[in-house]
N, CA and C atoms as a LAMMPS dump frame, in Angstrom:
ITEM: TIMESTEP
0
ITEM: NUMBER OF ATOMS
222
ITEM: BOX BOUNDS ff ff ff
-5.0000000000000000e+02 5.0000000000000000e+02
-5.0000000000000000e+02 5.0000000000000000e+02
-5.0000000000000000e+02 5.0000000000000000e+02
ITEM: ATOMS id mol type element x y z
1 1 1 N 291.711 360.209 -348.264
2 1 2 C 292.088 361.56 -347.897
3 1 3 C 292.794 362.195 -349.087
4 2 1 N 292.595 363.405 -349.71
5 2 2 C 293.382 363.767 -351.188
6 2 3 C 294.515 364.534 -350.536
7 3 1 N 294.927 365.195 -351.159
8 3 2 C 296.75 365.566 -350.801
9 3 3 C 296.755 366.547 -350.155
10 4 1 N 295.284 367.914 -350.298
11 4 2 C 295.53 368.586 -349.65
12 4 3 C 294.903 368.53 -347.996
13 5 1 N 294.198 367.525 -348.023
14 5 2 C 293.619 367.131 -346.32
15 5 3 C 295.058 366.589 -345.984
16 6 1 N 295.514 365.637 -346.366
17 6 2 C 296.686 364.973 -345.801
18 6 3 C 297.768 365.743 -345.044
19 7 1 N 298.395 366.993 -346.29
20 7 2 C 298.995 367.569 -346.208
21 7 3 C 299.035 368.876 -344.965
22 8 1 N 297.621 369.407 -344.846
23 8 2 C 296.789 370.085 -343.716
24 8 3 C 297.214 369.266 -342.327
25 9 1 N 297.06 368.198 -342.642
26 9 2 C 297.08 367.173 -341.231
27 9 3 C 298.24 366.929 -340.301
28 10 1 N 299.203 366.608 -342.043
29 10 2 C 300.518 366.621 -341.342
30 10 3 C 301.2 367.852 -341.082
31 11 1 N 300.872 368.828 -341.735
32 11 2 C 301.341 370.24 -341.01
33 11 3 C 300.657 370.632 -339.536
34 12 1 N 299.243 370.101 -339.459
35 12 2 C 298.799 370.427 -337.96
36 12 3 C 299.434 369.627 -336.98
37 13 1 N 300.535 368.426 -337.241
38 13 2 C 300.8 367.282 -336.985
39 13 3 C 302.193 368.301 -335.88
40 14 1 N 303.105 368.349 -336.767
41 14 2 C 304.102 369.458 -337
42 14 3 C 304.018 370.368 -336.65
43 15 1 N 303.23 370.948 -336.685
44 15 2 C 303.074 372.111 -335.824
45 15 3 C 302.56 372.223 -334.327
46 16 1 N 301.682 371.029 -333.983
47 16 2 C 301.285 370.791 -332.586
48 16 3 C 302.825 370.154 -331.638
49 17 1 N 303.86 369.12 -332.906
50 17 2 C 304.788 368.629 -331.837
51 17 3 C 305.632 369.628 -331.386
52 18 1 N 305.869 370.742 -332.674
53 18 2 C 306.597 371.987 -332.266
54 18 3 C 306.462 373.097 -331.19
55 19 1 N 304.801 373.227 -331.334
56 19 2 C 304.348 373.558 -330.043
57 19 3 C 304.56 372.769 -328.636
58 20 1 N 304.509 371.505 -328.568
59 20 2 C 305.048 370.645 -327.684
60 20 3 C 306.249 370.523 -327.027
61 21 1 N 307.294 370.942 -328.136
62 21 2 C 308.463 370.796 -327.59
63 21 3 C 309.195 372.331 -326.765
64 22 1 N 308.275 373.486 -327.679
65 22 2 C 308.702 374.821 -326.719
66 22 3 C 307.833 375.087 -325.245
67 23 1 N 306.662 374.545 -325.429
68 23 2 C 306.688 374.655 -324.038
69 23 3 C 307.221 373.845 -323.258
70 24 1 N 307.496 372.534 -323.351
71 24 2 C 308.422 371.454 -322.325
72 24 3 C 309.596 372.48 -322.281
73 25 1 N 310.224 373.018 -322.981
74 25 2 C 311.526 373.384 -323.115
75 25 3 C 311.575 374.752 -321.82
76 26 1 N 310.242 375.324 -322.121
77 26 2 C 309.913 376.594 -321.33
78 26 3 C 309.858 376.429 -319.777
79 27 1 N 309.336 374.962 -319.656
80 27 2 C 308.646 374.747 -318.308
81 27 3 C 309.922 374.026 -317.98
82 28 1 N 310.768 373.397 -318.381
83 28 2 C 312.155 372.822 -317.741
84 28 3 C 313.152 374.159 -317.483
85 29 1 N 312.744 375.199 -317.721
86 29 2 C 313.723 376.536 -317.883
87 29 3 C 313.388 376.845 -316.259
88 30 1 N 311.531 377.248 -316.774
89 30 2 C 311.075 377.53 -315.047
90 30 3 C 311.604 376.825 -313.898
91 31 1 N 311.433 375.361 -314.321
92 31 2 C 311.411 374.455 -313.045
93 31 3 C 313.021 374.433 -312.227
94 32 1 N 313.783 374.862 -313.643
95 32 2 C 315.409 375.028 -313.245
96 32 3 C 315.76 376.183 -312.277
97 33 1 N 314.75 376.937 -312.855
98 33 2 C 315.646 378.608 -311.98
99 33 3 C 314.807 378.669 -310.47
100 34 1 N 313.506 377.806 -310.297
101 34 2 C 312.571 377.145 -309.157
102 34 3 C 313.461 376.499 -308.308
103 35 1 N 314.119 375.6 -308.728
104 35 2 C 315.003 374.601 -308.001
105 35 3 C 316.228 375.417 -307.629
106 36 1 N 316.882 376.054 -308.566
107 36 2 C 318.516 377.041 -308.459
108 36 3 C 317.724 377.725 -307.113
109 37 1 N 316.32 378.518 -307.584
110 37 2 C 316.151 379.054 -306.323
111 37 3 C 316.085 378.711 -304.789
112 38 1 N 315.91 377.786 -304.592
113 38 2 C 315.494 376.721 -303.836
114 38 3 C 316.639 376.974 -303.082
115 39 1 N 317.655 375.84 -303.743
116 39 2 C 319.186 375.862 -303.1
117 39 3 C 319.713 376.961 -302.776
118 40 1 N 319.382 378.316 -303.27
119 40 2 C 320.141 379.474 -302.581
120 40 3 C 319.565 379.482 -301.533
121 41 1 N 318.318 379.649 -301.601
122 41 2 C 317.851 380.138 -300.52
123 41 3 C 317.52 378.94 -299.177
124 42 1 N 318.036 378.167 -299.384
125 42 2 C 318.463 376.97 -297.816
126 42 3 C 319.615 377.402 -297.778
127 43 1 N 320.959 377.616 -298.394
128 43 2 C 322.204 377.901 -298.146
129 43 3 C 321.963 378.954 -297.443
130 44 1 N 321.988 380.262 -298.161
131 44 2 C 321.218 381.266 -297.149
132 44 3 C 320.45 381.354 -295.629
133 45 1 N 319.873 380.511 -295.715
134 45 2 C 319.247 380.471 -294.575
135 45 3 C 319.745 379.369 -293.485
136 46 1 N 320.626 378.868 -294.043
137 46 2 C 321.859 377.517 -292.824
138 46 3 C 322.561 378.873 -292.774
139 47 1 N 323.303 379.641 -293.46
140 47 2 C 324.407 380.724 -292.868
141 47 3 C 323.481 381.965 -292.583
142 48 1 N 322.159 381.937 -291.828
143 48 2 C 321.679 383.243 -290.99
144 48 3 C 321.075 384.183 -291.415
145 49 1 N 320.672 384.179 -292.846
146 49 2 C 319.749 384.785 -293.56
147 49 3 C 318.503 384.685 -293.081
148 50 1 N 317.7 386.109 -292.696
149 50 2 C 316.084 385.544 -292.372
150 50 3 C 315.464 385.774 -293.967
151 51 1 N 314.254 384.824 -293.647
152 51 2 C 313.344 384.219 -295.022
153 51 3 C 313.05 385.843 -295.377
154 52 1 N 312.689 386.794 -294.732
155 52 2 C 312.034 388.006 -294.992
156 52 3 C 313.624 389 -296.177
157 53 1 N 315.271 388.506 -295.958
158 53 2 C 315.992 388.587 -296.522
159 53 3 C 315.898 387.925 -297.791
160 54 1 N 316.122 386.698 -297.644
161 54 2 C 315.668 385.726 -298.314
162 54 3 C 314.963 386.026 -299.758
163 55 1 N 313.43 386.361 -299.322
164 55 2 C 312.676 386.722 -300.044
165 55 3 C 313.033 388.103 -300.953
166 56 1 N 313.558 388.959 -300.613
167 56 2 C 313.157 389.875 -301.118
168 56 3 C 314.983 389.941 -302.081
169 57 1 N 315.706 389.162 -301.805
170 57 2 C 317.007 388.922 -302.76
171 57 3 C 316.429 387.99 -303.782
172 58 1 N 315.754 386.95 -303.71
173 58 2 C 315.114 385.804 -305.098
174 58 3 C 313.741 386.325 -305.208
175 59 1 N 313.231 387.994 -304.675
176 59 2 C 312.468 387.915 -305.377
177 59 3 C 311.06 386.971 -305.487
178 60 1 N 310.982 386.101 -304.2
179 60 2 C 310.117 385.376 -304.06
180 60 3 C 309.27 385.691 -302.816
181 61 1 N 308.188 385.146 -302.583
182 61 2 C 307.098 385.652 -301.089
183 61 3 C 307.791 384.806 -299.997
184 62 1 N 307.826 385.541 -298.984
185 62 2 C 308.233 385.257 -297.623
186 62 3 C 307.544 383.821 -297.382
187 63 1 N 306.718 383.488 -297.638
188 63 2 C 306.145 382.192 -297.432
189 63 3 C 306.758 380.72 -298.143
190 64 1 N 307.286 381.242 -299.679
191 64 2 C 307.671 380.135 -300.156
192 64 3 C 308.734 379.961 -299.776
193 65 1 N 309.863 380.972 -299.012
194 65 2 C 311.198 380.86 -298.371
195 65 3 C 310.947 379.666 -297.568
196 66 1 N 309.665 380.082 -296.688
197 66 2 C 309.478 379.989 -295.833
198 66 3 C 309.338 378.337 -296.15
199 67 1 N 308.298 377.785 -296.908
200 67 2 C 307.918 376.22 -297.209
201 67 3 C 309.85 375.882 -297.764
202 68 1 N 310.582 375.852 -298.613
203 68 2 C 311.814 375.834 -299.048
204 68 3 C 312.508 375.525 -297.964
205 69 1 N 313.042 376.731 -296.815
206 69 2 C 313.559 376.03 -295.54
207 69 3 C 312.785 375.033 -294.935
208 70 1 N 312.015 374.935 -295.049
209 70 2 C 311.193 373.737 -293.853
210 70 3 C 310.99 374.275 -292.731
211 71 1 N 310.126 375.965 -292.639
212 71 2 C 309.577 376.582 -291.46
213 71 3 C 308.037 376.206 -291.493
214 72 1 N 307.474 376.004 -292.743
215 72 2 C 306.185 375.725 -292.852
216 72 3 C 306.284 374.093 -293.664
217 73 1 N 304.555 373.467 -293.667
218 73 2 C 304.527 372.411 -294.658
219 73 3 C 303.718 373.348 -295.669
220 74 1 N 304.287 372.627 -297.106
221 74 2 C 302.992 372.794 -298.087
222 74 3 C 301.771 372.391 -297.709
């Protein structure tokens, strides 16, 4: 391999783990504010919040309140 294939390689090398590590980083961000959401919205809904409240404070569909409390299954 001469220096400049090598060099190509290990920059595609480097540049794919970098790509690797911002999206893990991206999708642990999502999965965090998924879960934060989660827990509000069971607290919420043990102290008398309906899912249709629920929903429209996180911003999420009445349905996933809805799977979250345990009114529906996935």
């Amino acid at each position: 391999m001469s220096e400049i294939s090598k060099w190509l390689f290990d920059k595609g090398i480097e540049q794919g783990i970098e790509q690797g590590i911002e999206q893990g980083i991206e999708r642990g961000i999502e999965q965090g504010e998924t879960n934060k959401a989660r827990e509000v919205a069971v607290k919420m809904y043990r102290k008398g919040s309906s899912p249709v409240d629920i929903a429209e404070v996180l911003d999420v569909s009445i349905e996933q309140v809805e799977e979250w409390v345990g009114l529906v299954t996935a």
